[in-house]
Structures are given as C-alpha cells and as structure tokens.
C-alpha positions as CSV (number, residue, x, y, z in Angstrom):
1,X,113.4,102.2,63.6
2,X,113.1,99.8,60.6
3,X,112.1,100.8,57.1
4,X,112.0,99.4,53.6
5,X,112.5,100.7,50.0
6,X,109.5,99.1,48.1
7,X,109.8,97.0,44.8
8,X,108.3,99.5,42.8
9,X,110.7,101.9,44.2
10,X,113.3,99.4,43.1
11,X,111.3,99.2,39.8
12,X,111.3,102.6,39.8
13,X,115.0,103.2,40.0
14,X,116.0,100.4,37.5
15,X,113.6,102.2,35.0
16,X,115.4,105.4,35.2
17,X,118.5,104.0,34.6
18,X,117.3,102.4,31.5
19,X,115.6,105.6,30.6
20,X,119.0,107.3,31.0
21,X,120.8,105.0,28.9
22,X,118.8,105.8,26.5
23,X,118.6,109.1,26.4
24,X,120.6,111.1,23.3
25,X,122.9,112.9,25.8
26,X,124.1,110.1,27.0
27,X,126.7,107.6,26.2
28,X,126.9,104.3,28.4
29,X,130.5,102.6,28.0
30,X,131.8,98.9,29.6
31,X,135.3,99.2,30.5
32,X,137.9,96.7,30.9
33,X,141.0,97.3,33.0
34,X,144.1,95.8,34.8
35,X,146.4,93.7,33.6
36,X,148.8,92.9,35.7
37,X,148.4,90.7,38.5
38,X,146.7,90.9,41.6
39,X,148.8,88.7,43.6
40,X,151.5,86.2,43.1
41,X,148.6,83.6,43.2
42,X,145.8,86.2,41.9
43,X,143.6,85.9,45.3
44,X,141.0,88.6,44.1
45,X,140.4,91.0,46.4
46,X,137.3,92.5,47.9
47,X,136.0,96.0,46.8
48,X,135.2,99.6,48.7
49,X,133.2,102.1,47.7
50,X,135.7,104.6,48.1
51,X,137.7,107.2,45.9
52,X,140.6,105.1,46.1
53,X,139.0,102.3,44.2
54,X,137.6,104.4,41.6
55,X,141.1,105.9,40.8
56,X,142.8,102.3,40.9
57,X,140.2,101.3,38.1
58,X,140.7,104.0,36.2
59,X,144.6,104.3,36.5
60,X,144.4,100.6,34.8
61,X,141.9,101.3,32.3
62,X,142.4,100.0,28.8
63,X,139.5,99.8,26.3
64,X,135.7,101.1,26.3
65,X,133.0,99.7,24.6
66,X,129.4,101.6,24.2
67,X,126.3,99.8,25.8
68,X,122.9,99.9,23.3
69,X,120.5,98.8,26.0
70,X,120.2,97.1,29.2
71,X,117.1,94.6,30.8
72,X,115.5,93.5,34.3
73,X,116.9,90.3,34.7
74,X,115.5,87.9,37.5
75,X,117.2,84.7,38.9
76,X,116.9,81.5,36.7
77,X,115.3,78.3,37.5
78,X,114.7,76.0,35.0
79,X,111.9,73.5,34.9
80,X,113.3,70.1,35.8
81,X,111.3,66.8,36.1
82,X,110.9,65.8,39.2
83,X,111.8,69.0,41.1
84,X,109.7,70.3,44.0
85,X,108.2,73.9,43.0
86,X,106.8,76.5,45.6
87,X,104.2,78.7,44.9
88,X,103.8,82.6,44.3
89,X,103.2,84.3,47.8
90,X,102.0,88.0,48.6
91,X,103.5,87.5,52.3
92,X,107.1,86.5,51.7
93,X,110.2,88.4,49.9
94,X,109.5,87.0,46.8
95,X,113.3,86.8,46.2
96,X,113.4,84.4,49.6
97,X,111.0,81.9,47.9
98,X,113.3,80.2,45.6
99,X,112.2,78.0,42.7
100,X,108.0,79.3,42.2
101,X,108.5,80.1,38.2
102,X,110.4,78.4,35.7
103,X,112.0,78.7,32.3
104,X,111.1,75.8,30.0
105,X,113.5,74.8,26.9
106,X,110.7,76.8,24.8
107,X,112.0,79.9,26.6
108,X,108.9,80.6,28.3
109,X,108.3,81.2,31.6
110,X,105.8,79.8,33.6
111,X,104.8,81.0,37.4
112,X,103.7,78.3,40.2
113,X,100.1,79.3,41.8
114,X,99.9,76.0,43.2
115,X,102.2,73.5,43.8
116,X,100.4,69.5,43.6
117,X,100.0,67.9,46.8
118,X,99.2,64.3,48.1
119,X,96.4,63.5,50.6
120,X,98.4,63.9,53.3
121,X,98.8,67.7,52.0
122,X,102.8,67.2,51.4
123,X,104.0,68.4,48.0
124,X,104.8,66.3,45.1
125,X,107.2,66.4,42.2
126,X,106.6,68.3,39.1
127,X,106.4,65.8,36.2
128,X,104.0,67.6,33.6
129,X,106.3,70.3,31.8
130,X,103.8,73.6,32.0
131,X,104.5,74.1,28.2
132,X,101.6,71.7,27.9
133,X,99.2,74.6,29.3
134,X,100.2,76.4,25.7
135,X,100.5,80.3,26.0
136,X,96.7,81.4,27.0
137,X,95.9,84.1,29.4
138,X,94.8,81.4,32.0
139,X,96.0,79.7,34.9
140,X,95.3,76.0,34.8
141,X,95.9,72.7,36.8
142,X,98.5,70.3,35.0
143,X,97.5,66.1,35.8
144,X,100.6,66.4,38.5
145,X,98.3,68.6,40.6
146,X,100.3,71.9,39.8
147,X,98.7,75.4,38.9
148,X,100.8,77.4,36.9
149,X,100.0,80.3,34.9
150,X,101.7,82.0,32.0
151,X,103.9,84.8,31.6
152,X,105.7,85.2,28.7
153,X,108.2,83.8,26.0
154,X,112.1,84.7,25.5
155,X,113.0,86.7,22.3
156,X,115.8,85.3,20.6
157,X,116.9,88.9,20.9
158,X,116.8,89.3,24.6
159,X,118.1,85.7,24.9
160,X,121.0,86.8,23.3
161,X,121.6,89.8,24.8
162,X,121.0,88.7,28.4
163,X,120.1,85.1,29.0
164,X,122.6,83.6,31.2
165,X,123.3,80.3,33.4
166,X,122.0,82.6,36.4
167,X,119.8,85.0,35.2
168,X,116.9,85.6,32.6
169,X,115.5,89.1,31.2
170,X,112.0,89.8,32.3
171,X,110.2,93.0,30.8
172,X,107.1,94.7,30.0
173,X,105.8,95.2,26.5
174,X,103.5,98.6,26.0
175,X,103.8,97.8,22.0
176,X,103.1,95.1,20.0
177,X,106.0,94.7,16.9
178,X,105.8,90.5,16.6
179,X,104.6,87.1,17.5
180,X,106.1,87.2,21.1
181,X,105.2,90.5,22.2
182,X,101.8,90.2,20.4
183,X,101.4,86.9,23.6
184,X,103.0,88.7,26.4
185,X,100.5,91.9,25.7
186,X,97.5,89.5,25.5
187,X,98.8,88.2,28.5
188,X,99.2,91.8,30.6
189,X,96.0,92.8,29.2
190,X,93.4,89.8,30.6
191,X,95.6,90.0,34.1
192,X,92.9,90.0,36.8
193,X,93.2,92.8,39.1
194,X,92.6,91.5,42.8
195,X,92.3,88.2,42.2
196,X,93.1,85.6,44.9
197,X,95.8,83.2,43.3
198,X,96.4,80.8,46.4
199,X,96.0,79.6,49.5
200,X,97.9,79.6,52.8
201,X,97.1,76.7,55.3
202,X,98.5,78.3,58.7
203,X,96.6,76.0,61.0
204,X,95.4,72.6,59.8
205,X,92.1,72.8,62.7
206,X,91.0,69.8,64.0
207,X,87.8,68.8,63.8
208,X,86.1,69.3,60.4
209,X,83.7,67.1,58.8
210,X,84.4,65.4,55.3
211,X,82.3,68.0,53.4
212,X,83.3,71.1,54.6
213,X,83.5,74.1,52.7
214,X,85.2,77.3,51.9
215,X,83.8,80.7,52.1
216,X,85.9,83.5,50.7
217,X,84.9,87.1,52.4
218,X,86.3,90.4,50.9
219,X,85.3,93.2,48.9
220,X,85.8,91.7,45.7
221,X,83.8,88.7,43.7
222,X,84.1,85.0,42.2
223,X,87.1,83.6,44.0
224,X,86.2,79.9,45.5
225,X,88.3,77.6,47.2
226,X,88.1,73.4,48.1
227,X,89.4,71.7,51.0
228,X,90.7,68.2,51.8
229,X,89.8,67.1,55.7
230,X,91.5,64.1,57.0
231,X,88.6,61.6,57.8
232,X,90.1,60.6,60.7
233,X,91.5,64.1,62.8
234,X,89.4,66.4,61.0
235,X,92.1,68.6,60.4
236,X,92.6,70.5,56.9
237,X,95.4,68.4,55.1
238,X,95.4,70.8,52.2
239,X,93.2,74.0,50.2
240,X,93.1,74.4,46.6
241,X,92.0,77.0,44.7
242,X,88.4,75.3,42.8
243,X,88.6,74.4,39.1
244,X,86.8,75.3,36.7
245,X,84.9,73.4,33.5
246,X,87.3,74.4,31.7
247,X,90.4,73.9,33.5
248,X,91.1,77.5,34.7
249,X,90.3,78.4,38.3
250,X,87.9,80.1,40.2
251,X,90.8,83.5,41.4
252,X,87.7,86.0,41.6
253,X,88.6,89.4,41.3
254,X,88.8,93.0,42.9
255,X,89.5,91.9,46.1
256,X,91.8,94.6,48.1
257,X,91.3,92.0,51.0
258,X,89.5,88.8,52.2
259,X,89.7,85.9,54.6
260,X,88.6,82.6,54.8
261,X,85.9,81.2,56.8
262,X,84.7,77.1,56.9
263,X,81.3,76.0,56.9
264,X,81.4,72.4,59.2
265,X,78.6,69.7,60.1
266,X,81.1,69.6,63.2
267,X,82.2,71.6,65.9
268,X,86.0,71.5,65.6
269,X,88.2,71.5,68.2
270,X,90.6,73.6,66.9
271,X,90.0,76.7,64.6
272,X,92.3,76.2,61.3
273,X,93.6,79.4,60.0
274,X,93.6,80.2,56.2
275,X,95.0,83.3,54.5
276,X,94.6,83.8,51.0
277,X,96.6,84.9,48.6
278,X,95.8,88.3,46.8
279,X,97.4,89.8,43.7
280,X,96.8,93.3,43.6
281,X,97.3,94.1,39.8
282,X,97.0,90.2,38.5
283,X,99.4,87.7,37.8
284,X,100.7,89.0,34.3
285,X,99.8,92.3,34.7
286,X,103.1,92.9,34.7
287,X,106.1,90.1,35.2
288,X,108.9,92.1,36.5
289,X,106.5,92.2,39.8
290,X,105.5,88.7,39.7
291,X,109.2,86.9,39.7
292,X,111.0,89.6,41.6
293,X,113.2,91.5,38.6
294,X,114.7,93.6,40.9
295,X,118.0,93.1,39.3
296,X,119.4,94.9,36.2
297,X,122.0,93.4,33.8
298,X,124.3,95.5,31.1
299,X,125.5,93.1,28.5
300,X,128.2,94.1,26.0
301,X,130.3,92.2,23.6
302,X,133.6,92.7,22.4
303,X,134.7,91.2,19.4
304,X,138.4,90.4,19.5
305,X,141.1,93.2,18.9
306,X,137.8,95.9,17.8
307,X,139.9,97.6,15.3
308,X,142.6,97.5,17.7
309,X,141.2,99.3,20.2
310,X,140.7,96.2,22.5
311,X,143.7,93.7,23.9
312,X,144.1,91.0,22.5
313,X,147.3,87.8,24.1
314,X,146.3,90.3,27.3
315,X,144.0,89.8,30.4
316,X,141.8,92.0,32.4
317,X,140.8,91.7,35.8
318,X,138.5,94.5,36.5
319,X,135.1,95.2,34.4
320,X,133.3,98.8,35.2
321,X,130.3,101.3,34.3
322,X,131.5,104.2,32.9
323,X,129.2,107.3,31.6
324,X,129.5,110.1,29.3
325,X,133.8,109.7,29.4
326,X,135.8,112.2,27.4
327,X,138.5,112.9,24.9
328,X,141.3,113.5,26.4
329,X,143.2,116.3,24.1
330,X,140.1,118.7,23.8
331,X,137.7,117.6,26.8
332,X,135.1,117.0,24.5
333,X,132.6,113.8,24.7
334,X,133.9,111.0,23.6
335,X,131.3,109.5,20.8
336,X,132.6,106.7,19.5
337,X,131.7,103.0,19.5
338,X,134.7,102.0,21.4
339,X,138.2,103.8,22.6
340,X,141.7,103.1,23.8
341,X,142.6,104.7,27.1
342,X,146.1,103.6,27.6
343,X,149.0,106.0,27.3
344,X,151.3,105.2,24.1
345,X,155.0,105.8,23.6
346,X,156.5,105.8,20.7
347,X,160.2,104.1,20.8
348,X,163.1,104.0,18.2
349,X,166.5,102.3,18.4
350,X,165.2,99.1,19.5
351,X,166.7,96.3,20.7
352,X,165.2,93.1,21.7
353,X,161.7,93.3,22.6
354,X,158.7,94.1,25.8
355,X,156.9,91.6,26.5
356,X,153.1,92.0,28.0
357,X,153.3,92.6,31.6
358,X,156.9,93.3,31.8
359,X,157.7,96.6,33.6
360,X,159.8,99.3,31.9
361,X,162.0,101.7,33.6
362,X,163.3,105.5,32.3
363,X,166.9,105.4,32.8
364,X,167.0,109.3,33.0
365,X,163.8,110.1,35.0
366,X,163.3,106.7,36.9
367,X,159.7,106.1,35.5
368,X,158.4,103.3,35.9
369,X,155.4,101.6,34.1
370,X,153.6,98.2,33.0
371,X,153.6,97.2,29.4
372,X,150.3,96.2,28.3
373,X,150.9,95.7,24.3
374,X,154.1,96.3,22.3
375,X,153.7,96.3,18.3
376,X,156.1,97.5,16.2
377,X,157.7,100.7,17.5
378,X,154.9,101.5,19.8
379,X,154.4,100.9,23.7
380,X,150.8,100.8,25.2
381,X,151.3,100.9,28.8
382,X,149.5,101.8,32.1
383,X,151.1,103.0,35.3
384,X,149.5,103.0,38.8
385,X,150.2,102.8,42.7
386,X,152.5,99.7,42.1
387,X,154.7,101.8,39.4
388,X,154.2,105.0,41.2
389,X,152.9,108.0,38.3
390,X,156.5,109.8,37.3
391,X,156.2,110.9,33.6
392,X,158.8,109.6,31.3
393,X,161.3,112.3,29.9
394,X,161.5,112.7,26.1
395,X,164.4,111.4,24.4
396,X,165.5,109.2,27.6
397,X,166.1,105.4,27.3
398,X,163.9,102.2,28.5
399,X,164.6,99.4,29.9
400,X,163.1,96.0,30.7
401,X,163.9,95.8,34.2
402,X,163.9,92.0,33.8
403,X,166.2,92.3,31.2
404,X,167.7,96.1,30.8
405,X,171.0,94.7,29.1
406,X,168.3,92.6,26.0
407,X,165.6,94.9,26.0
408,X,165.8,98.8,25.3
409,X,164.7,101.6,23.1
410,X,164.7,105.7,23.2
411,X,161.2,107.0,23.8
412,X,160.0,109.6,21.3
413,X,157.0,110.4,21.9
414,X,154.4,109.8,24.8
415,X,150.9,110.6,24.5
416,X,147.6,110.1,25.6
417,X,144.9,107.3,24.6
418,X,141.7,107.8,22.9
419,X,139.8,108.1,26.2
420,X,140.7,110.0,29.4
421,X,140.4,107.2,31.8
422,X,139.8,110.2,34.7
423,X,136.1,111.6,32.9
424,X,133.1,110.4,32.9
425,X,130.6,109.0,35.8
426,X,131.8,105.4,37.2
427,X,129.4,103.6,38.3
428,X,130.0,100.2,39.2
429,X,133.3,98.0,39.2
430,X,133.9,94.4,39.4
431,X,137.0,92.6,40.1
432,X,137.5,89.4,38.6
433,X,140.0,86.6,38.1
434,X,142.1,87.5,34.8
435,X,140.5,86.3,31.7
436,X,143.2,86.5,28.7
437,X,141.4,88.2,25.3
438,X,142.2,86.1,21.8
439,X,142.1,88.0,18.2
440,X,139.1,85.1,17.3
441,X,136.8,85.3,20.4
442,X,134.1,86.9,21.3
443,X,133.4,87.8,25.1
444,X,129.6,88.2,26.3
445,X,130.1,90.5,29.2
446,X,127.1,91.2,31.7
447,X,127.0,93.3,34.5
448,X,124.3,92.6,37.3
449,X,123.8,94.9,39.5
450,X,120.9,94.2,42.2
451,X,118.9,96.8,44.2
C-alpha cells in the first residue's frame, strides 16, 4: 500500500502550530544546551528520537529564551543573470522542481510560468530581471522569452525575523495594515481560479504543418495556447501559452480539467501529446501553495549575556523546542522572557579558580560535575551521563580534578536554576558544532523544521 499526506495537510499542520504559539496559554521557549565537548575532535553526532535524547538535552540545558512568532519558510533561490529557470508544474513535487521562483534584490518574489525557449524548443538563460514586470496582478512575458507572475514582496520585518541564506518566509495576508500587504492582497484577490498556467510538451508528433493550432478542451473558458512546428519534421519544438495586447496571457479560467487537441493541414505521423497545466485556486491565491512552504522556521535572538541569564566566553552545541516549561521550586509556569536552568553552588574559602569546562569533584560524596560559568563565589554547572548525577553534600569540599591541589572551595549552598530543565513539551533538538557566545554579539537562531 502507498499513501501520501497532502500539502494542505502539511499546511494544515504548520498552521496549528503557529496558532498554538500564539495562543495565551502558551509559552514557546528556544533552548540552548551542552557545553562540553562532544568528542576529542567534536565529530557531531547523529540524533534519535528516543527518551534518551530528550533527557541528554535536557540534563545540559542552560538558558531559555521565549519565541514571539514563527513563519512558512520555503527554499531560496535567487534571481541570477544568466541562470536557467524551470517552470511551475501541477504534476511534479513542487519541492523536486528546483529553481521555478526567485527572490530579486527588491525582496520580491517572482514565480516562473514559462521558462524562454529557442526554436529548437531548448531553454534559454534568464537575462531580464522579473522586477521589470512591476508588482501587478498579472503574469507577463519578459523580452528573454520568460513568463513570470508576481507574488509578493519581503517585509523588512519578516526579512529580519526569517530571511536566511537558505530559506525565505512566504505567508498569507487576510488584512491589509501597509504598502506591502496592501500588494500581496491585491495580488491573492485577482488570482484566477482554474486557470491553465502552462504547457507540457510530452510528445513533440511528427508531422504538423507550419500553421497549426491549439485547441484547449475542458470545462472552463479563455485559455489559448501557440505552437512552434519545425518546418522540416513537423514535430512540435515548443507550446507557449498566447499573449495578449497587453502583455498578459491568455490562462482562461475555471477549468477543473482540459486537454489539448491540434488542428493540422497535415496528417501527422505521430500524434504529439500535450498536457496543460491547471491551477486549481490561481497562481497568487495563496503563495505558501505555489512555492512549496511546507517548511516552518522559529527564529529567536539572544542578545549577549540577557541579564545574565545567557552564557557568555561559553559554547553550546545543542539548540531545542521547549513548551510551556516550569519553575522549578513551586511547579508553576515559568513566564518570563528568558531563564537560567543550570544548578548553582554557592562556594566559600576559595582558592585559585574554575575555569569553564573544567570538571569539579566532591571530596566527601565523590560528585562529579561540569563547570559551565564561575563568577565570583558562585558555580553554574551541569552534570549528565559523562559525570554520572550524585548530589553534592553540603559543607563538603571541591576540587578541580585537573588541578585539586590549585583549585578548591567549600560548597554552601546548591540550588536549582530558574527553569526546571525536566517540564515542559520538547519538541525538536538539533545538534550542532559548538558556537562560543560573546557579551557584544547577537545570535539569530532559526529552527526549520520540514513536514
């Protein structure tokens, strides 16, 4: 048995998850976590969707931030001069086609009805940049041959937010607030529902005279297509969609289905088979369909130490999903923007220091643990499989097991972060190669998750 989940049940799940992050009851959080090292060389290793890895993440957990939104995000192509495009297809995973829209350096996108072709049928370079087709609601035919049609523009909002070298946010607008969305609306409101967008040449034929013609049958109205014959084998060398006077095309609409027929002065010898191309709801109607958005990207950004809650002269290696964690004192939700979750001793008679990353040992109960910040008379630390998980007796002494003799101090007090790193819903994890957090930068952290 073979079976499929649909793209608008894909569309369907991504919107529930936005919906859910924005719901009141919820609190959406990106954690970082782990770190010490993977490896002598830090090979990263590959991930299972088991119980052990969710523990493991959360055993190395050090700082939450809260998410505010999240975005449909499709793969990025940018329009390049001389690049071959391919064209929008209702008959192939639209994911599989590649490069058939574009973003320009005006942040709008553009989709490929039509890629130019010679005589010979073979495609051709792009060379006109489809910004010069402006931002109308109509497809049109650049001097390169090309047909593109337009989508929509980039916010400098959601370019922010979710732009990246790989991926670009695609959404639907239902409300009108500015310029961009104003377009984009325009643009999902004159989408033309059935309309036939393109042309598939299966079989070239053989046969046809010069003038042959194209006859569109289906159930809908206005679509019209021309076709180039080879003078010499009579075979179809290419079918375009026909223009119009005033540069748009002839796409018809409310067809549910059609096929193509050809009027000849000839006989021809061999029958050429031509499928077109039918867009159920209209390109525009909405763009998440039209470029394949069936990926969805968290984006947060944590601005160096965040009041100390975040690392900072520390790496992490792991990035996760967490929702609706707690405190961990009363078991009540944990609100705030963002949270500590490592453990925290508090030390007196030191002497020397702990450096990040070093391993401390309890001289009385034989705990052992990973530093991950020491300040003052405090130690932020994690413990997990590698340490083993014995609690550290009050009043005992430390020791830097590189160094016991240099580096030691009497614990005080041990208590819990701001966040218990075992609540909450974890949803996704990611392990990374360590990336080492300064007091004066900024990381732009996106999550992608694909379904």
């Amino acid at each position: 048995m073979t079976a499929i989940a649909t793209n608008k049940f894909k569309k369907l799940l991504i919107e529930s998850v936005i919906n859910d992050l924005g719901a009141d009851s919820n609190e959406y959080y990106v954690g970082l976590s782990k770190s010490d090292q993977w490896s002598i060389n830090e090979t990263v290793p590959g991930l299972a969707n088991t119980e052990e890895e969710d523990r493991n993440f959360r055993t190395n957990l050090q700082s939450i931030k809260t998410l505010i939104n999240a975005s449909f995000v499709s793969l990025r192509y940018n329009w390049s001069n001389g690049t071959i495009y391919k064209s929008y297809s209702d008959s192939t995973v639209l994911g599989s086609i590649g490069q058939y829209y574009v973003l320009t350096e005006n942040q709008r996108i553009y989709i490929c009805l039509e890629p130019g072709k010679d005589a010979t049928g073979l495609p051709v370079a792009s060379t006109i940049n489809p910004d010069t087709i402006g931002t109308g609601t109509i497809s049109k035919r650049t001097s390169d041959g090309y047909v593109w049609k337009y989508l929509l523009t980039l916010s400098s909002v959601r370019s922010n937010f979710f732009l990246s070298a790989n991926y670009l946010p695609v959404n639907k607008v239902s409300t009108a607030t500015n310029t961009v969305e104003t377009t984009q609306l325009g643009i999902q409101n004159a989408a033309v529902p059935g309309s036939i967008v393109g042309y598939r040449l299966l079989n070239a034929g053989a046969g046809y005279s010069p003038t042959s013609t194209i006859n569109i049958i289906g159930n809908g109205t206005g679509a019209a297509a021309t076709a180039t014959v080879d003078a010499t084998t009579g075979s179809i060398t290419k079918i375009e969609i026909t223009d119009s006077s005033n540069e748009s095309q002839f796409i018809g609409s409310g067809y549910n289905y059609a096929n193509v027929t050809i009027t000849s002065d000839t006989t021809p010898t061999t029958s050429a088979i031509i499928k077109p191309i039918i867009s159920r709801d209209g390109i525009g109607a909405d763009p998440r369909d039209d470029i394949n958005a069936n990926y969805l990207m968290f984006n947060v950004k944590p601005d160096g130490a965040e009041g100390g809650d975040f690392l900072v002269n520390q790496d992490f290696r792991q990035v996760g999903l967490i929702k609706n964690p707690k405190e961990p004192i009363n078991d009540s939700d944990f609100m705030l923007t963002t949270g500590n979750a490592l453990n925290k001793l508090s030390i007196s008679s030191v002497s020397g220091s702990f450096a990040n990353d070093a391993t401390i040992r309890g001289v009385t109960s034989d705990a052992s643990a990973y530093v991950n910040k020491y300040t003052s008379n405090t130690i932020y630390y994690h413990q997990n499989e590698n340490t083993g998980y014995t609690p550290f007796t009050l009043g005992e002494s430390i020791q830097d097991s590189a160094d016991p003799g240099g580096n030691n101090a009497t614990i005080d007090a041990d208590s819990s972060g701001e966040v218990n790193p075992f609540s909450g819903e974890l949803f996704y994890i990611e392990n990374r190669s360590p990336v080492t957090r300064d007091s004066a930068q900024t990381e732009d952290i996106k999550i992608i998750v694909q379904l």
